[in-house]
C-alpha positions as CSV (number, residue, x, y, z in Angstrom):
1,X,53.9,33.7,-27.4
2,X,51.1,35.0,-30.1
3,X,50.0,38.1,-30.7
4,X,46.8,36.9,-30.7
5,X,45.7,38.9,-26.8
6,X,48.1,41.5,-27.9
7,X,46.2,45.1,-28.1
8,X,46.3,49.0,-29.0
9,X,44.5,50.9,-27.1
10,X,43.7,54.5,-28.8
11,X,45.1,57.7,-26.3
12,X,47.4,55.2,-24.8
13,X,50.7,54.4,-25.7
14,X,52.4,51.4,-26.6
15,X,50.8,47.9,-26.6
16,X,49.1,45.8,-24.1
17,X,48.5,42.1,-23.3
18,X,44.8,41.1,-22.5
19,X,45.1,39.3,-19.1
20,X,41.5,39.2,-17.6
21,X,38.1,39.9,-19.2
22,X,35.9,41.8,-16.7
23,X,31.7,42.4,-17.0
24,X,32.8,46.4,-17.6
25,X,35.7,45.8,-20.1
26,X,38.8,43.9,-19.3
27,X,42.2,44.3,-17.1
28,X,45.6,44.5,-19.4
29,X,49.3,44.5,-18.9
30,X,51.6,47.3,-21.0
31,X,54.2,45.9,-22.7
32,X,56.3,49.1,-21.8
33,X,56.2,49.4,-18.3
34,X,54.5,46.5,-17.3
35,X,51.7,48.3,-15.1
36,X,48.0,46.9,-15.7
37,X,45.3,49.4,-16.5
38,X,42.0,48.4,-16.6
39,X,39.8,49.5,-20.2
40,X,36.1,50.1,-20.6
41,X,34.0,48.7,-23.3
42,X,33.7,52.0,-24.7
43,X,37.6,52.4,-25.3
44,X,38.9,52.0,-29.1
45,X,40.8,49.0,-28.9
46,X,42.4,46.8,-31.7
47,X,43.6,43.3,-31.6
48,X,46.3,43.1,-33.8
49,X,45.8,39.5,-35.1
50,X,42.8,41.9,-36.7
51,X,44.6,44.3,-38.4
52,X,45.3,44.3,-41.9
53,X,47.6,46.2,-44.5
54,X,46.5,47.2,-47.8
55,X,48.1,45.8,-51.0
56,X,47.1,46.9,-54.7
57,X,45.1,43.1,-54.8
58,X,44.1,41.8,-51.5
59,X,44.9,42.9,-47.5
60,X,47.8,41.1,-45.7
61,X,47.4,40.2,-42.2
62,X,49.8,42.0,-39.9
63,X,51.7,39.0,-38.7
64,X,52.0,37.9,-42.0
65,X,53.9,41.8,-42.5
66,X,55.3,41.0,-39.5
67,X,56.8,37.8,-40.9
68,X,58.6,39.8,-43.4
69,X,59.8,41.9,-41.0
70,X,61.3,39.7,-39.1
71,X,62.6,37.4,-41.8
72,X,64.2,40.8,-43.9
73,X,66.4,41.3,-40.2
74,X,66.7,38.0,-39.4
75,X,64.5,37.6,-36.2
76,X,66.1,41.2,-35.3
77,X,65.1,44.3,-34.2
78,X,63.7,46.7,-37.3
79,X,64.3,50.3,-38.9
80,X,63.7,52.8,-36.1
81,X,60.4,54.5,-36.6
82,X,61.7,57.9,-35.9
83,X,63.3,57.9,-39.0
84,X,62.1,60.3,-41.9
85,X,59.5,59.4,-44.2
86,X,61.5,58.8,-47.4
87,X,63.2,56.4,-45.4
88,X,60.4,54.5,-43.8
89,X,58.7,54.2,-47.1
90,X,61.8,52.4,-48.8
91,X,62.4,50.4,-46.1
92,X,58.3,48.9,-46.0
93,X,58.6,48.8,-49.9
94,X,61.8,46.2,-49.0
95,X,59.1,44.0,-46.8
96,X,56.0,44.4,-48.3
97,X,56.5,45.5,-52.4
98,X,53.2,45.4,-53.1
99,X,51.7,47.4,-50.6
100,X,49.4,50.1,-51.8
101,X,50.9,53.7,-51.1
102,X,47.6,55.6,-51.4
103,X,46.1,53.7,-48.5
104,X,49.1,52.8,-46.7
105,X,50.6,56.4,-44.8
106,X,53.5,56.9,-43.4
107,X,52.2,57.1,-39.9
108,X,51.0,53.5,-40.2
109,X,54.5,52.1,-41.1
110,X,55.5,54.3,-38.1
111,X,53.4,52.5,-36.4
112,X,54.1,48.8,-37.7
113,X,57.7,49.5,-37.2
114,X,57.0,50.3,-33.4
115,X,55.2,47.8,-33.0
116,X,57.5,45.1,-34.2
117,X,60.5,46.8,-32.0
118,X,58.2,46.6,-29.2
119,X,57.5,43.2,-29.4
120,X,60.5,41.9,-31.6
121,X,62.7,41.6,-27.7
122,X,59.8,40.2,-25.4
123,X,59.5,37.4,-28.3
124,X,56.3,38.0,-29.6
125,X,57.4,38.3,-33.4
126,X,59.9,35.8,-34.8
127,X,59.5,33.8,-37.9
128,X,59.0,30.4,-36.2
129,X,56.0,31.7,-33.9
130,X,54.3,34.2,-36.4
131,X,54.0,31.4,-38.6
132,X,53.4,28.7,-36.4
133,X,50.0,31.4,-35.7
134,X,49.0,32.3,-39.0
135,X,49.1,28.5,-40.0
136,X,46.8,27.9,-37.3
137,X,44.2,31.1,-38.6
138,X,44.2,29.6,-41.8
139,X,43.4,25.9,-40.6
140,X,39.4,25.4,-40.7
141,X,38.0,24.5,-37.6
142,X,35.5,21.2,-37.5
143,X,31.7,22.8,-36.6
């Protein structure tokens, strides 16, 4: 399993999984409820193998935050991300010290932390596999 097809679709909840590529957009599955909806090229989508975290010297891949997360609970499920900010923030310093708190909001470690609980049980994010991925990223390809 990678999270490699896995997307965010703005005004949509949750995530989904890419499953067909169409001429108009493409056809994916929610990881919620499991019902496909079909998305327009027009939509706002994110893959998150693109997404990024600031840090006060470089950006960190979101598996690689994901790694952390999942190594800090031991392949577990993570802090809740209805919990208040004060709390949230503590909790992503734990994982990710060096992340930069003027870039960094809340709602996007509200957002991390949902994201790994929604993934974390259908075995998207463990260490072995979120490694195993960004190994493969950093491997140059022969052109």
């Amino acid at each position: 399993m990678s999270i490699k097809k896995i997307l965010s679709v703005s005004g949509k909840p949750g995530l989904y999984e890419l499953k067909i590529q169409t001429r108009t957009g493409f056809v994916a599955e929610s990881l919620l409820d499991g019902k496909k909806i079909t998305v327009g090229m027009r939509a706002n989508v994110s893959l998150l193998s693109e997404i990024a975290v600031y840090t006060y010297t470089e950006e960190i891949r979101l598996a690689e935050v994901l790694i952390a997360i999942a190594t800090k609970e031991n392949n577990g499920p993570a802090l809740s991300h209805k919990e208040d900010d004060a709390k949230l923030k503590a909790y992503f310093r734990e994982v990710l010290p060096e992340f930069d708190e003027d870039r960094v909001y809340t709602s996007d470690i509200k957002k991390i932390l949902n994201w790994y609980n929604l993934l974390q049980p259908k075995g998207f994010v463990s260490v072995e596999a979120l490694s195993k991925e960004v190994a493969e990223d950093e491997t140059p390809t022969a052109e």
